[in-house]
Wavefront OBJ file of the C-alpha trace (Angstrom):
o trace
v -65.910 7.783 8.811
v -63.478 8.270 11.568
v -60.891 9.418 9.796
v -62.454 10.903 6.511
v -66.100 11.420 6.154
v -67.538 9.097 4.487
v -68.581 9.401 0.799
v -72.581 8.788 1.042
v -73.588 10.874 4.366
v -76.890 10.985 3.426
v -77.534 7.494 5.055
v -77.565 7.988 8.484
v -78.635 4.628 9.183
v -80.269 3.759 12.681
v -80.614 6.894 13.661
v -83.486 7.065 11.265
v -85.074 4.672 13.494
v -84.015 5.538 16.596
v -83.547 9.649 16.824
v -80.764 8.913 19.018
v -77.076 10.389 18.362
v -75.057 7.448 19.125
v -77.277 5.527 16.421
v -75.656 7.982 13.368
v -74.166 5.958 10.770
v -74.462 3.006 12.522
v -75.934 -0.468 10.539
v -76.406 -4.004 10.385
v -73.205 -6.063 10.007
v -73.579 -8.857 8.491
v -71.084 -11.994 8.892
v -68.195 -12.825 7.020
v -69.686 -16.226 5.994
v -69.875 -16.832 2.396
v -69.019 -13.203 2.088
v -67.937 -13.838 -1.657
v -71.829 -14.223 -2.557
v -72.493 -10.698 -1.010
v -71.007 -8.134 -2.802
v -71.723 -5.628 -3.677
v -70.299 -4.702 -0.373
v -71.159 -1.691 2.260
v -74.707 -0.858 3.020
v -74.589 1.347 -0.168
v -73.209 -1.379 -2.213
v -70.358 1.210 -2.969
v -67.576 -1.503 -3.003
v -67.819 -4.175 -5.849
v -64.708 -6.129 -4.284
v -63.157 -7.434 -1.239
v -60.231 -5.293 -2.079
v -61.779 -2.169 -2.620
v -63.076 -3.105 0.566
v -59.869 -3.101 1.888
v -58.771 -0.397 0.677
v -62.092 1.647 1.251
v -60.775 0.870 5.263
v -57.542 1.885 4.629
v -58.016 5.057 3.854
v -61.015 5.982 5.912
v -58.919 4.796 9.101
v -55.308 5.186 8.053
v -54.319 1.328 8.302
v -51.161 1.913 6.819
v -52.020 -1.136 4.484
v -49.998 -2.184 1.318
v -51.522 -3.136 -1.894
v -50.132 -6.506 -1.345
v -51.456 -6.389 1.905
v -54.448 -5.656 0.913
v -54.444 -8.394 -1.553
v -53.958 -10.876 1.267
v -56.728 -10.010 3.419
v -59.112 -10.236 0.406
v -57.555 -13.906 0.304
v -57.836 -14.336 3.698
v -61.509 -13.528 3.832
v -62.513 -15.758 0.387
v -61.155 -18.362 2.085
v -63.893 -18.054 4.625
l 1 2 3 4 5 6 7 8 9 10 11 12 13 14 15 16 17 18 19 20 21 22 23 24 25 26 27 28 29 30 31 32 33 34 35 36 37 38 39 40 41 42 43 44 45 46 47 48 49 50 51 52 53 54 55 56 57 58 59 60 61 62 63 64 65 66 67 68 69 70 71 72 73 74 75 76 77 78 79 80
């Protein structure tokens, strides 16, 4: 959401909880172990692959990522 708001801002995650600013849209992060077994992915389950993923990040923060680049870091991270 830095760089475009982000698609479901509803969800305003801790800060349900807390009532504190800082805690907007922040949530659990899970670890990247066995992350192929997790999808759907996001707290939403708004992504159904690592490279939508990828490309969900590249436009929200303006990575400047390829499609082929974006490819390989969906490798990367199966290989996990």
């Amino acid at each position: 959401g830095v760089v475009k708001p982000y698609a479901h801002a509803k969800d305003l995650g801790r800060f349900e909880v807390t009532k504190q600013e800082a805690d907007k849209f922040v949530f659990k992060v899970p670890s990247l172990r066995n992350i192929t077994r997790t999808y759907p992915y996001f707290h939403d389950g708004s992504a159904a692959t690592l490279e939508d993923v990828g490309a969900t990040y590249n436009a929200r923060r303006n990575l400047g990522l390829t499609p082929s680049d974006i490819k390989d870091l969906a490798q990367y991270l199966k290989s996990l």
